[in-house]
N, CA, C and O atoms as a GROMACS GRO file, in nm:
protein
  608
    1UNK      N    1   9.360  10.444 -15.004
    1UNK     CA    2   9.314  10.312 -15.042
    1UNK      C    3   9.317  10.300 -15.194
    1UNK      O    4   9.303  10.383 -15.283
    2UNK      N    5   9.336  10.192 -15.194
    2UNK     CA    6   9.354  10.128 -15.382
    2UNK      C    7   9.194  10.040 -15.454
    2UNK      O    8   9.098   9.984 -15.401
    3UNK      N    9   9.217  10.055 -15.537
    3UNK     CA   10   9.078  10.022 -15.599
    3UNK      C   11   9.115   9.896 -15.607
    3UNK      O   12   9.234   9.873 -15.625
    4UNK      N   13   9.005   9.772 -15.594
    4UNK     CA   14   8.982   9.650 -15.625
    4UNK      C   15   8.972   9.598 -15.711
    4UNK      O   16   8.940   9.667 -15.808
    5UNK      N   17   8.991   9.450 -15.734
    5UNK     CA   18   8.982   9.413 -15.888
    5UNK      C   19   8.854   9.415 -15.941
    5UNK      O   20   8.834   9.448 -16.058
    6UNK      N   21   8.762   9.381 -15.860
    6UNK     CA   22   8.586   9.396 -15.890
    6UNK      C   23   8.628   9.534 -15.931
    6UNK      O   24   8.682   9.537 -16.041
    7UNK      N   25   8.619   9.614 -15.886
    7UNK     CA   26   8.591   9.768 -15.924
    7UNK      C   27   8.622   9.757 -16.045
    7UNK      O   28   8.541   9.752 -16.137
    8UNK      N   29   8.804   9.749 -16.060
    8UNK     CA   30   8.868   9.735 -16.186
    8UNK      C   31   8.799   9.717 -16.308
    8UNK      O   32   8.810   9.797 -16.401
    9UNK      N   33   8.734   9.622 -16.312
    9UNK     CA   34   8.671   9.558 -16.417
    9UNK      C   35   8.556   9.584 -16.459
    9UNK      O   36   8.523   9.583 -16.577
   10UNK      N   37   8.461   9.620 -16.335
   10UNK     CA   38   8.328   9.658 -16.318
   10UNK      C   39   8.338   9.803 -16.425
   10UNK      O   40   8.257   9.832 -16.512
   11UNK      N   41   8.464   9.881 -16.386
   11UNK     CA   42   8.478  10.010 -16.432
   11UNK      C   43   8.492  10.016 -16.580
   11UNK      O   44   8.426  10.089 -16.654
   12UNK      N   45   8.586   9.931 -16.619
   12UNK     CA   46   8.612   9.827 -16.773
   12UNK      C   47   8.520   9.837 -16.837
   12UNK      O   48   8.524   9.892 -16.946
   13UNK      N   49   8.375   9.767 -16.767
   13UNK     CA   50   8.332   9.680 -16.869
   13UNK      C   51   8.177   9.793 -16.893
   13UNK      O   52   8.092   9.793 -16.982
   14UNK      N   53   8.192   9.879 -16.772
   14UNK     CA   54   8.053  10.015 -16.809
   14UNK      C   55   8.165  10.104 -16.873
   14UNK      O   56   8.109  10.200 -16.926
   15UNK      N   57   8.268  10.108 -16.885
   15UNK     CA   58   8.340  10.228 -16.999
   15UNK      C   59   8.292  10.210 -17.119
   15UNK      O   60   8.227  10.289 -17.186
   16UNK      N   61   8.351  10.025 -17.162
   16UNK     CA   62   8.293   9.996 -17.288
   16UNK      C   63   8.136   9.982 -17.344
   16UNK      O   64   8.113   9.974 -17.464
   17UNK      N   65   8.064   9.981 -17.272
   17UNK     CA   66   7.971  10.018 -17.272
   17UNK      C   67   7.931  10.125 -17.305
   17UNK      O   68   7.856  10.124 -17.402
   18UNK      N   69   7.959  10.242 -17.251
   18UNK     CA   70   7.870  10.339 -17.246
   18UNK      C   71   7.958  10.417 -17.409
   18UNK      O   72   7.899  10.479 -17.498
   19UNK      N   73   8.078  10.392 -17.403
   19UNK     CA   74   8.121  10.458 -17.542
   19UNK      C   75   8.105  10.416 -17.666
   19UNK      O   76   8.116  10.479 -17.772
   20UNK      N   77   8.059  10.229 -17.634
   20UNK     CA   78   8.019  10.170 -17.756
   20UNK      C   79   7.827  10.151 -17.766
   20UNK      O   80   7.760  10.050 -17.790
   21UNK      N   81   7.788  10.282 -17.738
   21UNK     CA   82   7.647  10.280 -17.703
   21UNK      C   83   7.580  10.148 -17.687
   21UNK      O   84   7.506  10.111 -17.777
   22UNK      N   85   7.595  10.082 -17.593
   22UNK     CA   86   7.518   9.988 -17.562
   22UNK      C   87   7.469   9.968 -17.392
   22UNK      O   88   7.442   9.863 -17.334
   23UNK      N   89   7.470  10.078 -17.350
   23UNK     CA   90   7.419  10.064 -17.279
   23UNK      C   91   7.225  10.073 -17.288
   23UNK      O   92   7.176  10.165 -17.354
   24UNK      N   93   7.131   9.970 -17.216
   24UNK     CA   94   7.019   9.977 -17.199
   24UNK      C   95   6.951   9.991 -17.046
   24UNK      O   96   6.899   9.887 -17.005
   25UNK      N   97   6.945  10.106 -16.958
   25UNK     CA   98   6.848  10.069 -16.877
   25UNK      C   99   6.714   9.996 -16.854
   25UNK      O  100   6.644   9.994 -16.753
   26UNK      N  101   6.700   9.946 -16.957
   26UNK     CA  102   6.529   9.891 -16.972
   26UNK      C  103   6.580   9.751 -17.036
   26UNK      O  104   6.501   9.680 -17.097
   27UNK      N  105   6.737   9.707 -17.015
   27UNK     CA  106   6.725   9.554 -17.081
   27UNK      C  107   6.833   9.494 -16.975
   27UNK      O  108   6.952   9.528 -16.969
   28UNK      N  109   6.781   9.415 -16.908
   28UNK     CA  110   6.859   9.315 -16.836
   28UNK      C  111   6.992   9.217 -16.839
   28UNK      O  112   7.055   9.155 -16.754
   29UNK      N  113   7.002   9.234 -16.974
   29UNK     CA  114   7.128   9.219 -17.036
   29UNK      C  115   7.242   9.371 -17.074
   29UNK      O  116   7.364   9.370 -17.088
   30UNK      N  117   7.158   9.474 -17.080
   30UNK     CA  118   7.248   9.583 -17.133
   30UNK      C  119   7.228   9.667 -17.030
   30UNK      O  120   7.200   9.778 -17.077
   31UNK      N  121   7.229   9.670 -16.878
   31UNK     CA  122   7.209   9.817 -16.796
   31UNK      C  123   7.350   9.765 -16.771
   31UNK      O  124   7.435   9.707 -16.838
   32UNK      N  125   7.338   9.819 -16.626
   32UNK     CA  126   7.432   9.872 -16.590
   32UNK      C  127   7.494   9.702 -16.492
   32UNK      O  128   7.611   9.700 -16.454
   33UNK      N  129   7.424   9.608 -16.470
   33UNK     CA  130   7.406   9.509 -16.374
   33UNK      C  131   7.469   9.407 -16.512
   33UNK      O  132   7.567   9.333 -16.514
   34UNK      N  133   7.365   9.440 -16.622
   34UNK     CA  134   7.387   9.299 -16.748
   34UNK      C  135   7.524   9.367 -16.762
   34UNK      O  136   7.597   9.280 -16.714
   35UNK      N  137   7.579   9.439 -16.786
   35UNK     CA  138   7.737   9.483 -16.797
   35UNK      C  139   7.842   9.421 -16.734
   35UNK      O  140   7.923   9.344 -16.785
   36UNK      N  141   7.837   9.458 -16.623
   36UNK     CA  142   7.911   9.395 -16.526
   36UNK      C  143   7.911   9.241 -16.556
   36UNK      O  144   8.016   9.176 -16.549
   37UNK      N  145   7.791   9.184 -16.590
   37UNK     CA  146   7.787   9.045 -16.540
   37UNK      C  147   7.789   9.000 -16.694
   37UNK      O  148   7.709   8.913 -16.726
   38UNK      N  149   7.894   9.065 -16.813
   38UNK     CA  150   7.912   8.971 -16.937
   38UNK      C  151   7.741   8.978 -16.989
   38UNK      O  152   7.664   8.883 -17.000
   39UNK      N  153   7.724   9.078 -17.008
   39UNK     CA  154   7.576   9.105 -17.082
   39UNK      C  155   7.470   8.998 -17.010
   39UNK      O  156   7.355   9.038 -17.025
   40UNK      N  157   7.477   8.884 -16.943
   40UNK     CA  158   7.346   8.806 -16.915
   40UNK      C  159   7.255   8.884 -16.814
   40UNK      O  160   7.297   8.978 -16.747
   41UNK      N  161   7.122   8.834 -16.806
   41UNK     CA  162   7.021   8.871 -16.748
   41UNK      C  163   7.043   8.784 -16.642
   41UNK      O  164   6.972   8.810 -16.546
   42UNK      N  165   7.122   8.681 -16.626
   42UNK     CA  166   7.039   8.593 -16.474
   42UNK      C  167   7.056   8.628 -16.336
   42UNK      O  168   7.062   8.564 -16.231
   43UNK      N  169   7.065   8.786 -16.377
   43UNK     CA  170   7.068   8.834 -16.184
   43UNK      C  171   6.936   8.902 -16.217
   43UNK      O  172   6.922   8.996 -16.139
   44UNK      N  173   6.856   8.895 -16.281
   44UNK     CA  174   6.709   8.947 -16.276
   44UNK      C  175   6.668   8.846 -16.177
   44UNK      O  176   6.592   8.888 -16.089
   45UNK      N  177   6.706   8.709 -16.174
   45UNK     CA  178   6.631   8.619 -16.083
   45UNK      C  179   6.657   8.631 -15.875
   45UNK      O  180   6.623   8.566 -15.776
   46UNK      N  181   6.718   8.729 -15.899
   46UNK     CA  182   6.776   8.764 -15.760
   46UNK      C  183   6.684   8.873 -15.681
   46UNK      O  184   6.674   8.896 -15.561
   47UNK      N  185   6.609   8.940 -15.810
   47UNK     CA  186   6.508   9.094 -15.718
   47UNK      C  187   6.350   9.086 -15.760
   47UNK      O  188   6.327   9.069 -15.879
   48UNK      N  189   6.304   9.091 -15.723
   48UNK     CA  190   6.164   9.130 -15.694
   48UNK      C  191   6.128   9.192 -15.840
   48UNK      O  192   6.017   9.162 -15.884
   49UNK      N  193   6.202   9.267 -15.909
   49UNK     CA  194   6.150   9.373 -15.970
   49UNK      C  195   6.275   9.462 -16.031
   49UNK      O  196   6.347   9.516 -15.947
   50UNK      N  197   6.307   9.481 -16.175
   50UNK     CA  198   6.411   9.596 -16.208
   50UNK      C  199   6.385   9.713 -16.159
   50UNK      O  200   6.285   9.778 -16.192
   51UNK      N  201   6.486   9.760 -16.061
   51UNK     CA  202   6.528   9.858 -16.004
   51UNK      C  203   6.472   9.851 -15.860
   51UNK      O  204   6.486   9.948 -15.785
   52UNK      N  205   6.406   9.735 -15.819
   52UNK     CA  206   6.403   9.671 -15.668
   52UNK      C  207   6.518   9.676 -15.601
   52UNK      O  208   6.629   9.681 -15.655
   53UNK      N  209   6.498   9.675 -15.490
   53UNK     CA  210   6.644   9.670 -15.368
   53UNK      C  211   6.577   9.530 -15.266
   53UNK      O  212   6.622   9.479 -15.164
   54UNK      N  213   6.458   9.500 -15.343
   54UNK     CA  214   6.426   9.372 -15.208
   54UNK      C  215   6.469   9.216 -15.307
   54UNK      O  216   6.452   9.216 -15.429
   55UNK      N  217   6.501   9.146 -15.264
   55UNK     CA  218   6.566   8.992 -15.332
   55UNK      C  219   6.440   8.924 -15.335
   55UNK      O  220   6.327   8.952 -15.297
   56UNK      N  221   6.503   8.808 -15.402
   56UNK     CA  222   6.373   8.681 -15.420
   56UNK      C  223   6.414   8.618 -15.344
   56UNK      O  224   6.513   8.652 -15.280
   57UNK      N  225   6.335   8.471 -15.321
   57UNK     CA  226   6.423   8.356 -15.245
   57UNK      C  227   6.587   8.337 -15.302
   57UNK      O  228   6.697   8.341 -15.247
   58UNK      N  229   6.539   8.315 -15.441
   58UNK     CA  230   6.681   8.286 -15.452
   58UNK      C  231   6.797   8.364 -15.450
   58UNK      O  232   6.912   8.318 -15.455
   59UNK      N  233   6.762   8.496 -15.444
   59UNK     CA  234   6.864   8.612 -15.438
   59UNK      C  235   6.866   8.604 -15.242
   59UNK      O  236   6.969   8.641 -15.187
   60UNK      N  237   6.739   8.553 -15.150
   60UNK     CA  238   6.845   8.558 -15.012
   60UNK      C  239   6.944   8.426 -14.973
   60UNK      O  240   7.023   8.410 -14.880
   61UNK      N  241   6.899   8.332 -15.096
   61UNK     CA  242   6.981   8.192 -15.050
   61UNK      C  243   7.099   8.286 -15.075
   61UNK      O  244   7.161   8.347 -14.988
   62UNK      N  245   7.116   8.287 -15.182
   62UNK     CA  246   7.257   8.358 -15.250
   62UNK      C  247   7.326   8.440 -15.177
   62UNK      O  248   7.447   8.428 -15.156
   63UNK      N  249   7.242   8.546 -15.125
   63UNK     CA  250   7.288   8.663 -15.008
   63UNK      C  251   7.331   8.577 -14.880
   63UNK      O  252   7.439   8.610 -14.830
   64UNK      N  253   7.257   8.463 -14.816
   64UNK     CA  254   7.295   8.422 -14.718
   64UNK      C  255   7.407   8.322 -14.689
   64UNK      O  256   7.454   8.299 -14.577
   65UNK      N  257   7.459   8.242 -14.855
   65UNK     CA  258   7.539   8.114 -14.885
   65UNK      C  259   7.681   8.229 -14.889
   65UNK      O  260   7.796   8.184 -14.890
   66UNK      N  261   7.654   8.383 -14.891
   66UNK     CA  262   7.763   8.447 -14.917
   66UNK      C  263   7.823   8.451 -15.091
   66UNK      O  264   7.942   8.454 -15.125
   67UNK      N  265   7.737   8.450 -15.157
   67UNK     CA  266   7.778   8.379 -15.341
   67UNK      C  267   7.804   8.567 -15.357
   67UNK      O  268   7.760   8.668 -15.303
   68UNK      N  269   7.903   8.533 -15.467
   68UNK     CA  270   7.908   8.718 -15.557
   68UNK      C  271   7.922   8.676 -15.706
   68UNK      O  272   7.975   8.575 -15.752
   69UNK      N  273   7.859   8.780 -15.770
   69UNK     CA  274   7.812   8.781 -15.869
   69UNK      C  275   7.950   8.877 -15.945
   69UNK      O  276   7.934   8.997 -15.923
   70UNK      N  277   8.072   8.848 -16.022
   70UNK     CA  278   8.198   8.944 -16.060
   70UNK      C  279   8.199   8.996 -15.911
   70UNK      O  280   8.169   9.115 -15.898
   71UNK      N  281   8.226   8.929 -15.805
   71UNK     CA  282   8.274   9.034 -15.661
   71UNK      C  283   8.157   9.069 -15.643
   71UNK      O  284   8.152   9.132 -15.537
   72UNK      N  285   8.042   9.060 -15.699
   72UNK     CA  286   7.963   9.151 -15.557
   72UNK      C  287   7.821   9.065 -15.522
   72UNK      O  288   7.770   8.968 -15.579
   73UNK      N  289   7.790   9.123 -15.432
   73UNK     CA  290   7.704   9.013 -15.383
   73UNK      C  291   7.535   9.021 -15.434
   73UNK      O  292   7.510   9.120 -15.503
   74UNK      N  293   7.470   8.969 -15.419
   74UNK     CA  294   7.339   8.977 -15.450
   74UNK      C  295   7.273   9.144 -15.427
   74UNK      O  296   7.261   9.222 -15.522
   75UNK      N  297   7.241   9.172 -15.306
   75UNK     CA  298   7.237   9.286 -15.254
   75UNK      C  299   7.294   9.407 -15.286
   75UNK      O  300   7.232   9.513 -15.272
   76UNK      N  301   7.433   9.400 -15.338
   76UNK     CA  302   7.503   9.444 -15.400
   76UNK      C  303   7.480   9.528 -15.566
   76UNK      O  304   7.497   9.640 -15.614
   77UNK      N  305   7.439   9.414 -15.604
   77UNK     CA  306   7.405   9.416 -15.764
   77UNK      C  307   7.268   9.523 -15.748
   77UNK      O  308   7.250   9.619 -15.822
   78UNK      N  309   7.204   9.493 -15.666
   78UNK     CA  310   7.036   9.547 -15.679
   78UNK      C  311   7.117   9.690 -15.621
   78UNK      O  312   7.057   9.789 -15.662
   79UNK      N  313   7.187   9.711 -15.572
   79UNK     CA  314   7.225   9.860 -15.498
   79UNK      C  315   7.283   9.944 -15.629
   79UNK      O  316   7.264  10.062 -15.660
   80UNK      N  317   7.359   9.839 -15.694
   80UNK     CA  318   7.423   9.941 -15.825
   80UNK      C  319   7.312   9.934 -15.954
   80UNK      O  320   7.314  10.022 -16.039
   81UNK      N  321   7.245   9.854 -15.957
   81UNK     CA  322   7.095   9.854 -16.035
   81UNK      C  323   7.022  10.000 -16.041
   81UNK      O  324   6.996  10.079 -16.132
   82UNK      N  325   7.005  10.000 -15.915
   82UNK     CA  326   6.934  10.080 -15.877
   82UNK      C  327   6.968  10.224 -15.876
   82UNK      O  328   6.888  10.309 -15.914
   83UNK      N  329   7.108  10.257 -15.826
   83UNK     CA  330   7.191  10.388 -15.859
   83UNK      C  331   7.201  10.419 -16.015
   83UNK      O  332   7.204  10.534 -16.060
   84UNK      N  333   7.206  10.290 -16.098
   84UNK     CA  334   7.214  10.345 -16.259
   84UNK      C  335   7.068  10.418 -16.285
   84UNK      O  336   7.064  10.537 -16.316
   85UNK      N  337   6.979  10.357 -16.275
   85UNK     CA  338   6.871  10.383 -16.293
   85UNK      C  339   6.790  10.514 -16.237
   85UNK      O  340   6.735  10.602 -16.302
   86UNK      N  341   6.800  10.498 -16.099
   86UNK     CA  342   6.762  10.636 -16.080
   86UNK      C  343   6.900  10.800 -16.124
   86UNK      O  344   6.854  10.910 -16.097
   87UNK      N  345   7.009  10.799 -16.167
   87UNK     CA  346   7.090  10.869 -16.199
   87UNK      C  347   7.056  10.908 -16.344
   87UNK      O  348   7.079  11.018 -16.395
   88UNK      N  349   6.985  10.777 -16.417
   88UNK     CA  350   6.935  10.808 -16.489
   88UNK      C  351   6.799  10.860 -16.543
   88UNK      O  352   6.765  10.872 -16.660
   89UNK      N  353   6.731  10.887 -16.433
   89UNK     CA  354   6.624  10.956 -16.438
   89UNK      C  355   6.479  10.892 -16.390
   89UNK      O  356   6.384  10.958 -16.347
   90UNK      N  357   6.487  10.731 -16.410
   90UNK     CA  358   6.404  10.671 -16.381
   90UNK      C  359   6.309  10.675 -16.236
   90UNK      O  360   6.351  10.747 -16.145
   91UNK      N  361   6.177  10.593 -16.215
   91UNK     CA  362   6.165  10.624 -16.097
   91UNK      C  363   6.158  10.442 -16.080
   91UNK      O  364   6.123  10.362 -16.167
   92UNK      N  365   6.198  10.417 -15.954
   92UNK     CA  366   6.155  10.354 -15.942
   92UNK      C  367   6.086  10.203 -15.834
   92UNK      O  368   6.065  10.217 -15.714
   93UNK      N  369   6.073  10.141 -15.869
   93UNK     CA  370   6.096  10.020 -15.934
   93UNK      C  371   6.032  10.025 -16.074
   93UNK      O  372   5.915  10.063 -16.080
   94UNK      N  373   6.076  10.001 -16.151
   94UNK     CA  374   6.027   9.977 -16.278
   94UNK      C  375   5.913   9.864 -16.305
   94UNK      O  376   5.915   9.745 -16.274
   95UNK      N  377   5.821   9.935 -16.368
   95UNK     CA  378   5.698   9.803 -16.399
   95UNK      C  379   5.679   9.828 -16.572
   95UNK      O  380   5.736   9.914 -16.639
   96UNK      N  381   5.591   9.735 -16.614
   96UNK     CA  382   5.554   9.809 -16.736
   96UNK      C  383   5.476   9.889 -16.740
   96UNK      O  384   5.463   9.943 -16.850
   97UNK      N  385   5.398   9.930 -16.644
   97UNK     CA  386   5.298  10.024 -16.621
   97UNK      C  387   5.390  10.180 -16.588
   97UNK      O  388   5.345  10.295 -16.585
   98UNK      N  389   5.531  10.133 -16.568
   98UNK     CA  390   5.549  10.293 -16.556
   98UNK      C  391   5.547  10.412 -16.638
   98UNK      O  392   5.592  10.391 -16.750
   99UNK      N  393   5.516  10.510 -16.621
   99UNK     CA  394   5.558  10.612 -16.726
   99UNK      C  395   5.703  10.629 -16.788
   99UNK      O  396   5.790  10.655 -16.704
  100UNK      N  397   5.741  10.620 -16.904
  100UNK     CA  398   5.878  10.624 -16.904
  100UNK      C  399   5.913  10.770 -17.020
  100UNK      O  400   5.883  10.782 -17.138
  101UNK      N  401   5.978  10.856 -16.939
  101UNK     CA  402   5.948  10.955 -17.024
  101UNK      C  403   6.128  10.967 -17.014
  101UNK      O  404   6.164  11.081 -17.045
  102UNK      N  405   6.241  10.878 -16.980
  102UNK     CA  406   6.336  10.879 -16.989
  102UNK      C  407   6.432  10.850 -17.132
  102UNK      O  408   6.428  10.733 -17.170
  103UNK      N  409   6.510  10.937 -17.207
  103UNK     CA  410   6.552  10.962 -17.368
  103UNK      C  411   6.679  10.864 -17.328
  103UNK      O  412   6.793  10.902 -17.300
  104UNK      N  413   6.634  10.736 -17.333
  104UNK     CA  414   6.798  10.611 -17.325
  104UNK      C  415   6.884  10.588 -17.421
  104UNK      O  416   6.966  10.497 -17.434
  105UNK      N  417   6.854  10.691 -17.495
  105UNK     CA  418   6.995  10.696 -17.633
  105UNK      C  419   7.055  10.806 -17.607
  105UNK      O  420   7.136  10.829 -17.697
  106UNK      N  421   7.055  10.926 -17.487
  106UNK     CA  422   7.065  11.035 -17.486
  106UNK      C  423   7.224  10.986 -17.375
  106UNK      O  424   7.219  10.920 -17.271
  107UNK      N  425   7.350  11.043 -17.439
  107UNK     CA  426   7.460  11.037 -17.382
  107UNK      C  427   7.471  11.042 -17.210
  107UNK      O  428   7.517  10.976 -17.117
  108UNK      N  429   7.393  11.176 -17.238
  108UNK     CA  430   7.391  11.278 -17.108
  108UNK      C  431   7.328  11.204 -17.012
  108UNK      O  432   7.392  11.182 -16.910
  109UNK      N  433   7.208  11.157 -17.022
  109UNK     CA  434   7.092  11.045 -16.942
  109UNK      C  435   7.193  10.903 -16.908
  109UNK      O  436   7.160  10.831 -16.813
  110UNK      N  437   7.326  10.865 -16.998
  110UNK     CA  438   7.373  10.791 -16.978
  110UNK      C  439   7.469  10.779 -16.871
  110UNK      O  440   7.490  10.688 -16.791
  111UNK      N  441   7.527  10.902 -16.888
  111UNK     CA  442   7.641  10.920 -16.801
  111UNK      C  443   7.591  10.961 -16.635
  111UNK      O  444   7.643  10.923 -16.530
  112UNK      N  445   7.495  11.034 -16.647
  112UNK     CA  446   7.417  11.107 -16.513
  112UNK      C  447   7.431  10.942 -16.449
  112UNK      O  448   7.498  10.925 -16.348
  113UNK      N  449   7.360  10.822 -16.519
  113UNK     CA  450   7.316  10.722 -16.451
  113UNK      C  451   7.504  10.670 -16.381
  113UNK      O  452   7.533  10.636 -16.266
  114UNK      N  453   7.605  10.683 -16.511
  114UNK     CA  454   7.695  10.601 -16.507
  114UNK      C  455   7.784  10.695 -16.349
  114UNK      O  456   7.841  10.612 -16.278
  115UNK      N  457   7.792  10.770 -16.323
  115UNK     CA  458   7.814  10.879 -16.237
  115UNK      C  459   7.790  10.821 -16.132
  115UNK      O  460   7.878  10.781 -16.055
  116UNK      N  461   7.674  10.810 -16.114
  116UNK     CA  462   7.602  10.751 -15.978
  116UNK      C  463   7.639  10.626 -15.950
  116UNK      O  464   7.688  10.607 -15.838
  117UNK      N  465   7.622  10.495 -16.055
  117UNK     CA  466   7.710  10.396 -16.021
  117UNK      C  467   7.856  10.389 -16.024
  117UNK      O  468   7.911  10.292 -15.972
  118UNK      N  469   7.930  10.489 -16.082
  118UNK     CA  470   8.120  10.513 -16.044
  118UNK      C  471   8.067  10.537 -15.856
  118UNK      O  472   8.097  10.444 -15.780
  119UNK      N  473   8.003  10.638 -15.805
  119UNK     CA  474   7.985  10.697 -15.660
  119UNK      C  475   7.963  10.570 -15.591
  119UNK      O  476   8.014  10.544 -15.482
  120UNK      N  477   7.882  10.487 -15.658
  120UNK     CA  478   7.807  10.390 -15.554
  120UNK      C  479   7.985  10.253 -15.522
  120UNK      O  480   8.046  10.211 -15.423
  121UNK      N  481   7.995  10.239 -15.658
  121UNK     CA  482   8.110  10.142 -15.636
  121UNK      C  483   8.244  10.160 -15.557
  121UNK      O  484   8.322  10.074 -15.516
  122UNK      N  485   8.248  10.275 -15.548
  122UNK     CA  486   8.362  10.330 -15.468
  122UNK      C  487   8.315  10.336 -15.322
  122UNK      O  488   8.384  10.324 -15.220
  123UNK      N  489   8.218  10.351 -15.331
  123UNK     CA  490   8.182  10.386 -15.187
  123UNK      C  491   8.173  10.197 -15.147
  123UNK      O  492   8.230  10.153 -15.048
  124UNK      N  493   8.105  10.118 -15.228
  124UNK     CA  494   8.096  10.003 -15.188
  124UNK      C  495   8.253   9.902 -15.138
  124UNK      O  496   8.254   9.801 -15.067
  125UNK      N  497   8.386   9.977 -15.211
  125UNK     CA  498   8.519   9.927 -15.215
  125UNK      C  499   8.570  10.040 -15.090
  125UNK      O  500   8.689  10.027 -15.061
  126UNK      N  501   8.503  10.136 -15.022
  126UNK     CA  502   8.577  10.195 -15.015
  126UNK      C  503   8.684  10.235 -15.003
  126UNK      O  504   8.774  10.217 -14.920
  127UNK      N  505   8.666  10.315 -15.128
  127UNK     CA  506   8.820  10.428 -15.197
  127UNK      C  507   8.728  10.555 -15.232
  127UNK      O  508   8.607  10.540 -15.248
  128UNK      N  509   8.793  10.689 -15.246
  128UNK     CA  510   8.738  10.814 -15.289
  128UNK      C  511   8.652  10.787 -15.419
  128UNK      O  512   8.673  10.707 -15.510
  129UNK      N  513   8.548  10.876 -15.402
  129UNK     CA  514   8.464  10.852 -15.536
  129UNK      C  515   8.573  10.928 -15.656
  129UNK      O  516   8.630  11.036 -15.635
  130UNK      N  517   8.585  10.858 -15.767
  130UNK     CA  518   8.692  10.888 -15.882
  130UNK      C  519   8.628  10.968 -15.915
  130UNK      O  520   8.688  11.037 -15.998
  131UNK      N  521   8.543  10.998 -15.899
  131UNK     CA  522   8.453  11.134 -15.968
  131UNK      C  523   8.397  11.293 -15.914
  131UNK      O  524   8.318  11.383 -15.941
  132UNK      N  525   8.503  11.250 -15.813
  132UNK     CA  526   8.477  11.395 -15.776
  132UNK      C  527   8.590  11.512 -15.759
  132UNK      O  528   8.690  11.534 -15.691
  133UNK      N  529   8.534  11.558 -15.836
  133UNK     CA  530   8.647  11.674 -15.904
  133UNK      C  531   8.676  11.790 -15.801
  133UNK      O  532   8.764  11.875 -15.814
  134UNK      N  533   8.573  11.779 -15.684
  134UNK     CA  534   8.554  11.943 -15.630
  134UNK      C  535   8.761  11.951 -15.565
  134UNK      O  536   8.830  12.052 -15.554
  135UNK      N  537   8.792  11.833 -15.544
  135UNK     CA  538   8.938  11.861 -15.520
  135UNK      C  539   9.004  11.944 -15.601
  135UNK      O  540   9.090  12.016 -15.549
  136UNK      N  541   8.988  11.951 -15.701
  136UNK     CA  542   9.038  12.028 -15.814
  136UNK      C  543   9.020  12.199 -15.776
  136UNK      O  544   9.099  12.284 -15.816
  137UNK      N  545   8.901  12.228 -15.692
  137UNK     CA  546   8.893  12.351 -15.633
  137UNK      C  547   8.942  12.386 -15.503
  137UNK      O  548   8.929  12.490 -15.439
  138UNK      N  549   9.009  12.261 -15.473
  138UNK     CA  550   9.013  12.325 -15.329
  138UNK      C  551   9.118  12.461 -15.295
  138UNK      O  552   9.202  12.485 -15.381
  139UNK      N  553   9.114  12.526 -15.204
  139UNK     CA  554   9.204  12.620 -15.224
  139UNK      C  555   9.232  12.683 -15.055
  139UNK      O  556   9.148  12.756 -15.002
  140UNK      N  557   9.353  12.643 -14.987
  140UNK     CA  558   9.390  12.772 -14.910
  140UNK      C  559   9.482  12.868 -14.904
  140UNK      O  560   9.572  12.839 -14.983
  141UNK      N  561   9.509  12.990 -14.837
  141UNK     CA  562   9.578  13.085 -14.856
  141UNK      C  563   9.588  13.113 -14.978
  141UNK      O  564   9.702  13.124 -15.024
  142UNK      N  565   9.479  13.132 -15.062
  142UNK     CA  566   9.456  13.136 -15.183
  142UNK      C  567   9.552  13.076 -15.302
  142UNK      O  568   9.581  13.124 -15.411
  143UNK      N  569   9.583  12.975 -15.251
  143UNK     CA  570   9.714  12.892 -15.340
  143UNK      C  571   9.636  12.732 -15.357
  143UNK      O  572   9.604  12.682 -15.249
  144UNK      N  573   9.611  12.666 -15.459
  144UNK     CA  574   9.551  12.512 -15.461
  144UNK      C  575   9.608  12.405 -15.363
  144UNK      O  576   9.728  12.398 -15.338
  145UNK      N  577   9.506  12.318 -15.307
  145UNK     CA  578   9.606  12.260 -15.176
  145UNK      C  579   9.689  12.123 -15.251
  145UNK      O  580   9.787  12.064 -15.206
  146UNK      N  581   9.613  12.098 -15.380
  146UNK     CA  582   9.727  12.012 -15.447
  146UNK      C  583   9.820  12.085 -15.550
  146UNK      O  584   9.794  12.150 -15.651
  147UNK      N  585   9.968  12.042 -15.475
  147UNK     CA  586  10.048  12.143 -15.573
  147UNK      C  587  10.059  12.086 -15.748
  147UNK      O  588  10.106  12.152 -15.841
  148UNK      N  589   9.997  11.936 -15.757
  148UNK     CA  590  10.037  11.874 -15.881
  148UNK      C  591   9.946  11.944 -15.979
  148UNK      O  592   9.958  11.952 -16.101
  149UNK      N  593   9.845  11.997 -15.893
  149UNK     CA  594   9.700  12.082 -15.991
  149UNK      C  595   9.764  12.260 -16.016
  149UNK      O  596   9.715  12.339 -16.097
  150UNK      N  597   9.868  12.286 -15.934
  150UNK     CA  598   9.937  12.480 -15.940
  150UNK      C  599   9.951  12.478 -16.065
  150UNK      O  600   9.998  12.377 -16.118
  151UNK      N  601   9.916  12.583 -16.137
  151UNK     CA  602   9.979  12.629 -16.275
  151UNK      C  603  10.085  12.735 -16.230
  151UNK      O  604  10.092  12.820 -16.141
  152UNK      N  605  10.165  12.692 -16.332
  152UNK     CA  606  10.331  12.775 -16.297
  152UNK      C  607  10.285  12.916 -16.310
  152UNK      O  608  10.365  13.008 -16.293
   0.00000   0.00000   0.00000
């Protein structure tokens, strides 16, 4: 299977992100959701709560009228919300009352999150998660089962 144009772009627009440090888990314009969607916040009005998986009214009109937000749907958005966030360490749903003992300038904290949403989007298009390398080990008759990976 071939990757989608949602994906395509989705993939685009958290690359530039995350290398032009701007990514924010804690800003509705800069996670992983404000990315996708051209930096705006107005899919905050779709969940309950950052890093919720339950909708508002207007996120089930939306879910039920069939609307997508760059390709994906209401439900959708809160699923890859939510994979950035907890990949990145968070717990959640996020309140202001939470403890936040998560370092969001820290590369590593960035990518853990960005990881989890590459897994989630692929799985949502499904196509192979692009991120998983263990192919790179595979091995029978002690020879690699992809010959394009054999060193001469």
């Amino acid at each position: 299977m071939h990757a989608t144009a949602r994906f395509d772009l989705a993939i685009q627009k958290l690359y530039k992100a995350f290398h032009n440090n701007t990514l924010n888990p804690e800003c509705c314009k800069s996670c992983a959701v404000g990315n996708i969607l051209d930096n705006t916040d107005s899919w905050k009005h779709l969940t309950e709560g950052h890093g919720s998986n339950k909708l508002t009214y207007v996120g089930k009109v939306h879910q039920s009228l069939g609307r997508t937000f760059a390709g994906y749907s209401p439900l959708e958005l809160l699923q890859i919300e939510a994979a950035f966030l907890e990949g990145c360490g968070y717990s959640l749903p996020l309140s202001r009352r939470s403890e936040v003992t998560v370092d969001r300038t820290s590369k590593e904290v960035m990518f853990n999150g960005m990881c989890q949403v590459v897994a989630l989007l692929c799985k949502l298009d499904q196509i192979p998660n692009v991120m998983d390398y263990s192919k790179l080990f595979e091995f029978e008759n002690n020879q690699p089962v992809n010959e394009f990976l054999a060193l001469p």
